[in-house]
NUMIPA-125831 format. One record per residue (C-alpha): residue in three letters; residue number from 1; z, y, x. Coordinates in nm, 4 decimals. Layout:
<nodes>
NODE  type  seq        zz        yy        xx
NODE   ALA  NUM         Z         Y         X
...
</nodes>
This chain:
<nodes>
NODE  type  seq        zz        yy        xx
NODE   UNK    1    5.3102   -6.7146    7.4300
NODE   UNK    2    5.2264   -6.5880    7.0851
NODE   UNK    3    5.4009   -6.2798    7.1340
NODE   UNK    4    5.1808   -6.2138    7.4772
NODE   UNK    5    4.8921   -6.2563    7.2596
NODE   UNK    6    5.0015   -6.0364    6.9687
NODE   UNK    7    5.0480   -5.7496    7.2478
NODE   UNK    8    4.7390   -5.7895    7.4004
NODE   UNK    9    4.5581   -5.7906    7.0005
NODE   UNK   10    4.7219   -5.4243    6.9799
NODE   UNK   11    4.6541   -5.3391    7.2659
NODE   UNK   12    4.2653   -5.4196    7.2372
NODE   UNK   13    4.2898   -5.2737    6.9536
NODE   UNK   14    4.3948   -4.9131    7.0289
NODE   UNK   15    4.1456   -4.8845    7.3195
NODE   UNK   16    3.8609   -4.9188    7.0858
NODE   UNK   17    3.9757   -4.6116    6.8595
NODE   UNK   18    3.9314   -4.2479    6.9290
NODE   UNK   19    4.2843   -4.0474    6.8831
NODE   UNK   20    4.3708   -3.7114    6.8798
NODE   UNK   21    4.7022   -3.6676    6.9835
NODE   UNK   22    4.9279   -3.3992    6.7884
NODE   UNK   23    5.0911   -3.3114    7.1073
NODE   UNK   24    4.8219   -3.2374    7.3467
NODE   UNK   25    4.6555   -3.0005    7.0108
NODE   UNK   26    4.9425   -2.8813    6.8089
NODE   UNK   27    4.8469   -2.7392    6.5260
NODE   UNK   28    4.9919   -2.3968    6.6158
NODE   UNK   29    4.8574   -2.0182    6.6581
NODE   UNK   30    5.0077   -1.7405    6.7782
NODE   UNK   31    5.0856   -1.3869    6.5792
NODE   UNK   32    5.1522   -1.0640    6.7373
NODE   UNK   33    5.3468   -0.8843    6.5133
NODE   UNK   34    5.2815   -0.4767    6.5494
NODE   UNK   35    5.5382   -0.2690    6.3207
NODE   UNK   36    5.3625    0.0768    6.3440
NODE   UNK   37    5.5995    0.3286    6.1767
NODE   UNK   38    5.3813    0.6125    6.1124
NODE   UNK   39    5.5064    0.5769    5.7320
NODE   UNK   40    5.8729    0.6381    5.8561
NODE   UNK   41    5.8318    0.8275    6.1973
NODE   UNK   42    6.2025    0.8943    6.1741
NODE   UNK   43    6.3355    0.5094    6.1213
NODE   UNK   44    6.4802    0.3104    6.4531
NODE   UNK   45    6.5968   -0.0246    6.3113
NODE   UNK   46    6.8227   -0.2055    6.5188
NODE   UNK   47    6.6495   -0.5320    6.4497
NODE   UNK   48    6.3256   -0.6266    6.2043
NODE   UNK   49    6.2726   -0.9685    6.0203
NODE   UNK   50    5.9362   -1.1234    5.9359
NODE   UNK   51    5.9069   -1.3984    5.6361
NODE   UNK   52    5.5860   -1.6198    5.6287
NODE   UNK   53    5.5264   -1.7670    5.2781
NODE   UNK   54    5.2801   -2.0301    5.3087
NODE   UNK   55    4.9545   -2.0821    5.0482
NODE   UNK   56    5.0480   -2.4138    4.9857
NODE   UNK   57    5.4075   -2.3110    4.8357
NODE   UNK   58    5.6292   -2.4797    5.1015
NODE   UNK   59    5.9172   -2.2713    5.2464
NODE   UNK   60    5.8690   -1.9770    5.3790
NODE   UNK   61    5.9478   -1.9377    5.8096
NODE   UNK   62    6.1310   -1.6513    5.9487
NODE   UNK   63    6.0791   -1.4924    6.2660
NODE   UNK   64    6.3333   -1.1806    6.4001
NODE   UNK   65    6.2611   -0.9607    6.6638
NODE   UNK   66    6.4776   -0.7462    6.8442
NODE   UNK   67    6.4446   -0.3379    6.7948
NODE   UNK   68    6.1435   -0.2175    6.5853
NODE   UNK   69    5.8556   -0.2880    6.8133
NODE   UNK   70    5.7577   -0.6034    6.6862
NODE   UNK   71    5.6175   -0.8853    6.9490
NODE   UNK   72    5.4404   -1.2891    6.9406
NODE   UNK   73    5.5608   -1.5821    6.8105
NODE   UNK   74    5.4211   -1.9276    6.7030
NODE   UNK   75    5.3069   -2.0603    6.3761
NODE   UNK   76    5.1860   -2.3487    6.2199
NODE   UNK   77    4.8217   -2.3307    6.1206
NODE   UNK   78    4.7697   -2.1997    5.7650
NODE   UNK   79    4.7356   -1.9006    5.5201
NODE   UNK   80    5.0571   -1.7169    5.4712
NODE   UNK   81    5.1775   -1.3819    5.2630
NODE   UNK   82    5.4133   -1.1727    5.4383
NODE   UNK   83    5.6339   -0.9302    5.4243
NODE   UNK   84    5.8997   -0.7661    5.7081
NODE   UNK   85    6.2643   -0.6204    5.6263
NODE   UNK   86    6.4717   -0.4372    5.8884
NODE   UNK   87    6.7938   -0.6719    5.9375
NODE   UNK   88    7.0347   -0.4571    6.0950
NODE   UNK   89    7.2189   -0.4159    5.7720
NODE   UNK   90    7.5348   -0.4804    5.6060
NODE   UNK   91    7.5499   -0.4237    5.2211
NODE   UNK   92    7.2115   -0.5441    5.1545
NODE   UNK   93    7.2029   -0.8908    5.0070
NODE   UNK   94    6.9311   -1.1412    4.9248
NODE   UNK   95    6.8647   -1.4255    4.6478
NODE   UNK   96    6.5619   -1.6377    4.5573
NODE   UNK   97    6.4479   -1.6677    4.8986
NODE   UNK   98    6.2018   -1.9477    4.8290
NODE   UNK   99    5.9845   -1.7161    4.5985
NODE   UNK  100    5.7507   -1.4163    4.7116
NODE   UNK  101    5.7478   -1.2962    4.3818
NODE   UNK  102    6.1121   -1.3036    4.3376
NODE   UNK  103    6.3170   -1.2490    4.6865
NODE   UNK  104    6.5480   -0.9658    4.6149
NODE   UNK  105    6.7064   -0.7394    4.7787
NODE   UNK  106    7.0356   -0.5815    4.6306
NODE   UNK  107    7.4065   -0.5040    4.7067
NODE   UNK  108    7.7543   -0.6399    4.5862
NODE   UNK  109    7.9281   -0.5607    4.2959
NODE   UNK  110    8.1884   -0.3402    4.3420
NODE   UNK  111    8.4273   -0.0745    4.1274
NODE   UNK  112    8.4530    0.3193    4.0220
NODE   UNK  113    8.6605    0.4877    4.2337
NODE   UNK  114    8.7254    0.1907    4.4945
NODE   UNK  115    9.0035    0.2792    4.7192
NODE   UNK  116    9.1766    0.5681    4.4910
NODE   UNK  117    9.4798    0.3713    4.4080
NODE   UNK  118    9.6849    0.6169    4.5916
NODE   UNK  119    9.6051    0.9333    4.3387
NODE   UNK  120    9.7008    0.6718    4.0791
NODE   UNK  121    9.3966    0.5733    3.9691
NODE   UNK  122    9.3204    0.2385    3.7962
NODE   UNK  123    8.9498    0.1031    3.8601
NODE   UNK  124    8.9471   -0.0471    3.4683
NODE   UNK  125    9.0614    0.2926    3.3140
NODE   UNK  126    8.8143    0.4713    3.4473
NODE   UNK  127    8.5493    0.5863    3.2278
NODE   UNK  128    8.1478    0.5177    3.1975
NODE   UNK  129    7.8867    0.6593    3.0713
NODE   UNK  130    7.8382    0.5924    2.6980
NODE   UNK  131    7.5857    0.3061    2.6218
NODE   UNK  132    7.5954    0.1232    2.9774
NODE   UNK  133    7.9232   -0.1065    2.9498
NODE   UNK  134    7.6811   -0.3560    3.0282
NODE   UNK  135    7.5877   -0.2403    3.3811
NODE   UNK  136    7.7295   -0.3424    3.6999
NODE   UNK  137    7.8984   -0.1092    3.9104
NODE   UNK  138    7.6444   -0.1779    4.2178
NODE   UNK  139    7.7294   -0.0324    4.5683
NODE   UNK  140    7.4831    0.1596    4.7687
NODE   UNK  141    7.2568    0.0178    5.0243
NODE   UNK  142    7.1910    0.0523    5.3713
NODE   UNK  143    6.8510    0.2526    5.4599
NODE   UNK  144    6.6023   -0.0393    5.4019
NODE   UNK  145    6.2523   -0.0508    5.5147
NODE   UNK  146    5.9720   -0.3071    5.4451
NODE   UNK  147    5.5928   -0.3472    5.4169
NODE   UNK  148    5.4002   -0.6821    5.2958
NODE   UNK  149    5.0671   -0.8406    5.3384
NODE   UNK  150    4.9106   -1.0300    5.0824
NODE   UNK  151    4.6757   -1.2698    5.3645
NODE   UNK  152    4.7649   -1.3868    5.6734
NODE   UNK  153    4.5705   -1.6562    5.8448
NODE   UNK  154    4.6644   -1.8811    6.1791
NODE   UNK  155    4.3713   -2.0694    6.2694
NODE   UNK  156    4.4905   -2.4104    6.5166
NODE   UNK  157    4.4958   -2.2283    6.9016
NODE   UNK  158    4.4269   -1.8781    6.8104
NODE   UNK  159    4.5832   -1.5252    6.8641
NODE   UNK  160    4.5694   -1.2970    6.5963
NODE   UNK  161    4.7448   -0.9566    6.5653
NODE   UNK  162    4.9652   -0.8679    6.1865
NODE   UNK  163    4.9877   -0.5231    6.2024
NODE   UNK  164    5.2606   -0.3883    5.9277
NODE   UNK  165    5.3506   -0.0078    5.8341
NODE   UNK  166    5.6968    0.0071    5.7349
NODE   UNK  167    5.7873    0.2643    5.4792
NODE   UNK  168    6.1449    0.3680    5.2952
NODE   UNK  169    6.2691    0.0605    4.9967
NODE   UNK  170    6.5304    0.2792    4.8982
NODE   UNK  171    6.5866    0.6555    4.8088
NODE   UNK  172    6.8140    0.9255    4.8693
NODE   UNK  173    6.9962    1.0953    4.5601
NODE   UNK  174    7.1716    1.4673    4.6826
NODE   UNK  175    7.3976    1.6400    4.4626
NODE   UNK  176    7.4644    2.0112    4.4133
NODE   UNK  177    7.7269    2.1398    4.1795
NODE   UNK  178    7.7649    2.5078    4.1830
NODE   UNK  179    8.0152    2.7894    4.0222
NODE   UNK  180    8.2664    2.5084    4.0488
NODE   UNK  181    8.6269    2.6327    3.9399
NODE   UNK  182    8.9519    2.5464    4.1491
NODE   UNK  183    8.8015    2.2493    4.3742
NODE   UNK  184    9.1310    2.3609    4.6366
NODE   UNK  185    9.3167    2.1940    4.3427
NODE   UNK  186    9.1123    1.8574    4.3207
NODE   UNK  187    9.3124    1.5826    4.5792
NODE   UNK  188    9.0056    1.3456    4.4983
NODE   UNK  189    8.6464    1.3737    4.3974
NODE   UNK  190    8.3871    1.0571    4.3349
NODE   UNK  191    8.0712    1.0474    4.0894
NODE   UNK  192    7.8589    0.7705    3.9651
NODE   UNK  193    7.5092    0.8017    3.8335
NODE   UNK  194    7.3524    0.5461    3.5585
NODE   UNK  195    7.0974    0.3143    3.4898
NODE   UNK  196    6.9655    0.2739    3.8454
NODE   UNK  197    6.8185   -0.0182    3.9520
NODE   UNK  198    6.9793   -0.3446    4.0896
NODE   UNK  199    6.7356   -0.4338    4.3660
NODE   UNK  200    6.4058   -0.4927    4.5228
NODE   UNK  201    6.1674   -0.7248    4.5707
NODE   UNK  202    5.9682   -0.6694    4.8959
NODE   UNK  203    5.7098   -0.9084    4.7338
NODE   UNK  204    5.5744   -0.7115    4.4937
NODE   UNK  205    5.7206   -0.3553    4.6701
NODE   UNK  206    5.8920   -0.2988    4.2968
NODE   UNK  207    6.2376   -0.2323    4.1885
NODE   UNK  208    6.3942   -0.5138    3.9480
NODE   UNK  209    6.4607   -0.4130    3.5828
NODE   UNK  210    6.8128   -0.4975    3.6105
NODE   UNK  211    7.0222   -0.1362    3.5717
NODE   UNK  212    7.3400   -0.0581    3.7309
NODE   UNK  213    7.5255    0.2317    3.7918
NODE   UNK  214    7.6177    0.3265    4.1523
NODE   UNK  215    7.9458    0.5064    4.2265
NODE   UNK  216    7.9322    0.7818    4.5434
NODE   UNK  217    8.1989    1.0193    4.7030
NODE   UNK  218    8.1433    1.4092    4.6767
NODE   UNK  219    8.3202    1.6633    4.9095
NODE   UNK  220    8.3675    2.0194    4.8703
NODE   UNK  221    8.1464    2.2700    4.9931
NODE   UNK  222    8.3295    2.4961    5.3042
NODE   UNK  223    8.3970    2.7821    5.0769
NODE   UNK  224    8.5168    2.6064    4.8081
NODE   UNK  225    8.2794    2.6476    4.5116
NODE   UNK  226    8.0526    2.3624    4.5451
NODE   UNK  227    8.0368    2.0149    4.5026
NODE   UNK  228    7.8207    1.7906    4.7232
NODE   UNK  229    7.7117    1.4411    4.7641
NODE   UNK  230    7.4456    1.2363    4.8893
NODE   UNK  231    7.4412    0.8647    4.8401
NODE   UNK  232    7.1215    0.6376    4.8425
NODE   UNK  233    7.0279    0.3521    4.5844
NODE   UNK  234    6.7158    0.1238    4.4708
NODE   UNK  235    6.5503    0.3706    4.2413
NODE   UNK  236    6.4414    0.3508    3.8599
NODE   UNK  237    6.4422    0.0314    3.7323
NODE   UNK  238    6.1045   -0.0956    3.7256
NODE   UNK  239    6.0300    0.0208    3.3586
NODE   UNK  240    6.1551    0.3460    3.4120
NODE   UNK  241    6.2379    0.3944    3.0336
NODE   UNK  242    6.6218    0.4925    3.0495
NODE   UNK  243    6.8612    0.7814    3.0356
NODE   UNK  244    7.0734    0.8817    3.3682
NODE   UNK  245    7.4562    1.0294    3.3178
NODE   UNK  246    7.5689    1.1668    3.5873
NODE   UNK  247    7.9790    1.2014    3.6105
NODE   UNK  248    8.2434    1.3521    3.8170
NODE   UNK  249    8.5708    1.2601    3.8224
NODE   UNK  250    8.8216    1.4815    3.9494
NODE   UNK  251    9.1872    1.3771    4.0646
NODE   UNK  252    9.4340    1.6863    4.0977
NODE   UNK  253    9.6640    1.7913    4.2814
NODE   UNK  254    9.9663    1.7394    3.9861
NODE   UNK  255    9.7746    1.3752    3.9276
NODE   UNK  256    9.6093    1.4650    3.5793
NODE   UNK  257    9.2735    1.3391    3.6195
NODE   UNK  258    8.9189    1.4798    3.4617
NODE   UNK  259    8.5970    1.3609    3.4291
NODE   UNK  260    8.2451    1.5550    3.3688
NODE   UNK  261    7.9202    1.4164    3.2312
NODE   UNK  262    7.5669    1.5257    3.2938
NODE   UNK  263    7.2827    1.3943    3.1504
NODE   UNK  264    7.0412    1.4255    3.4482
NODE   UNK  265    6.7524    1.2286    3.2655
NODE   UNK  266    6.5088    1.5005    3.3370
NODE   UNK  267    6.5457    1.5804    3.7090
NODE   UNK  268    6.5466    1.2526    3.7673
NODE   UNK  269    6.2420    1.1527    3.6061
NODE   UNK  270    6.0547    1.4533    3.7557
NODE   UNK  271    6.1889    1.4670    4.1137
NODE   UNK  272    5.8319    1.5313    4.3391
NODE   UNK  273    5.9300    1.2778    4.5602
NODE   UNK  274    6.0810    1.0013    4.3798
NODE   UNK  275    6.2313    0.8644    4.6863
NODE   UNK  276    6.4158    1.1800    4.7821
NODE   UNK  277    6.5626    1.3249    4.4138
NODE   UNK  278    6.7982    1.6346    4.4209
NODE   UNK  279    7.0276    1.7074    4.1544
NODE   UNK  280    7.1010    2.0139    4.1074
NODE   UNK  281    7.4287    2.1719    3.8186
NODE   UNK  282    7.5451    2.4708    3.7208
NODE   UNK  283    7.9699    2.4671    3.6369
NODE   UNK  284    8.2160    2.2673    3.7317
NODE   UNK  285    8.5380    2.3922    3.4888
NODE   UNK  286    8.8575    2.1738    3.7004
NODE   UNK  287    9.1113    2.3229    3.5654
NODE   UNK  288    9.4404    2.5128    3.7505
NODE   UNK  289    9.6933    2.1818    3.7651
NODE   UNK  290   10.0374    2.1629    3.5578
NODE   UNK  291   10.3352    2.1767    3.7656
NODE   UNK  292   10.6972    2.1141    3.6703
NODE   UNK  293   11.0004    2.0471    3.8473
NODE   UNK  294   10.9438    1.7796    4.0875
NODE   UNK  295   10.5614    1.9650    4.1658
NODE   UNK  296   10.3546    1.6873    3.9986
NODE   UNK  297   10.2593    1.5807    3.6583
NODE   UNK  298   10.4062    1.2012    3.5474
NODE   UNK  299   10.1232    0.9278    3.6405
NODE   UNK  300    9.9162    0.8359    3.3868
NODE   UNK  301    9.5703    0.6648    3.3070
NODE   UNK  302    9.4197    0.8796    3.0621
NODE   UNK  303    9.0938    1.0868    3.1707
NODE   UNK  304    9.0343    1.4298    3.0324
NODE   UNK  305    8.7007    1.4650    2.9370
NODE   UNK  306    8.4188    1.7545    2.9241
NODE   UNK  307    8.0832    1.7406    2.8410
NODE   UNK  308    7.8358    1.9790    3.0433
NODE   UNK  309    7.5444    2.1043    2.9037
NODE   UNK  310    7.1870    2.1491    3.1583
NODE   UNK  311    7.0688    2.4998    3.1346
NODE   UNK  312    6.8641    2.5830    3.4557
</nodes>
């Protein structure tokens, strides 16, 4: 009997308040999400991410949508920054993905001259530019694109529209090396190029001050007396107060290996277009290879080295 009458109490009770149920008004708006690409007409992402950081400092939400057009999805009420990254890529790794200020962007760590075992070469013998034994050996990235805004606001059962204008997060280095001697001798060419940086922080749309230096192939030009590469990377570190070496090594037919520095400081730093820099050399001295009786030098790990001085 008590029980009946505790029931009935509660139920008394609720029919004299006035409730708003959270299910019959979540507290939920919806966001079109436009990626216009008129800052990179060229770009066709396979797939585009959108992070939500909220005001309050809670974590952030993620949305992904398929291709590059963009398209709606629900939030939770609030005021958010945001920022969108293309996801179809495979070298590009993040950290501090709770923070706006700090979500990077960078790659692995890898080696000089990865894979060249078979010309005999040794990835800890190979030689760096002086003063940047401290730098990681950082792969390249996949093209990268990304935009931000610093305001976004989703009012309870309202549509609004986030328009975002992708542009490039990385750049493309090209290298040109002409009046180089006897490249129909060299069985391997690589280069590496210093004090790049690490990463980027879509955030803030800057480069992080950490500096590596990012090892790339080179081929041969058709005729022989040209070196070429193109690779792409972060950038300048953010305070853009270093040096650059640039170095070729060079693997020979008869195994004797050679490596070349540049100091590239200048074209660097002056490039027009900071996200498309071309490096342009004059001289390339490989040298004929030895040959004795079996047709190839005896393996070892010591690099011949020559200095190349800029005169353009």
């Amino acid at each position: 009997m008590k029980r009946i009458l505790v029931c009935l109490a509660v139920l008394v009770c609720l029919a004299s308040c006035d409730y708003e149920l959270c299910y019959d008004h979540p507290h939920t708006g919806t966001l079109r999400v436009v990626f216009d690409w008129r800052e990179a007409p060229d770009a066709a992402p396979g797939s585009m991410s959108l992070y939500l950081f909220p005001e309050a400092g809670s974590e952030p939400l993620r949305y992904e949508f398929a291709g590059c057009a963009g398209g709606v999805v629900t939030v939770p009420e609030g005021t958010y920054r945001a920022f969108c990254l293309n996801s179809d890529t495979e070298r590009i790794l993040y950290r501090d993905t709770e923070q706006w200020e700090r979500f990077e962007c960078r790659t692995r760590t890898t080696e000089l001259l990865a894979g060249y075992g078979a010309y005999g070469v040794r990835a800890e013998t190979v030689p760096r530019a002086d003063g940047t034994a401290d730098e990681r050996i950082a792969a390249t990235p996949d093209p990268l694109w990304s935009d931000r805004a610093e305001r976004v606001a989703v009012t309870k059962g309202d549509a609004r529209t986030l328009t975002l204008y992708p542009s490039t997060a990385v750049c493309t280095y090209t290298v040109e090396i002409r009046n180089a001697e006897n490249l129909k001798y060299a069985a391997a060419l690589g280069g590496s190029l210093s004090s790049l940086s690490g990463g980027f922080l879509p955030g803030t749309g800057a480069t992080t001050d950490e500096r590596v230096t990012v090892p790339f192939d080179a081929a041969k030009s058709e005729d022989r007396t040209a070196l070429h590469a193109r690779f792409l990377a972060f950038g300048q570190p953010a305070d853009k107060m270093c040096a650059h070496t640039l170095i070729v090594y060079a693997v020979l037919s008869d195994h004797a290996k050679w490596y070349y520095t540049y100091d590239v400081t200048e074209q660097v730093h002056a490039a027009p277009d900071p996200y498309h820099v071309h490096i342009l050399l004059d001289g390339l001295p490989l040298p004929k290879p030895i040959q004795n009786g079996n047709g190839f030098r005896p393996d070892v790990d010591e690099w011949q080295t020559v200095k190349i001085d800029i005169d353009l």
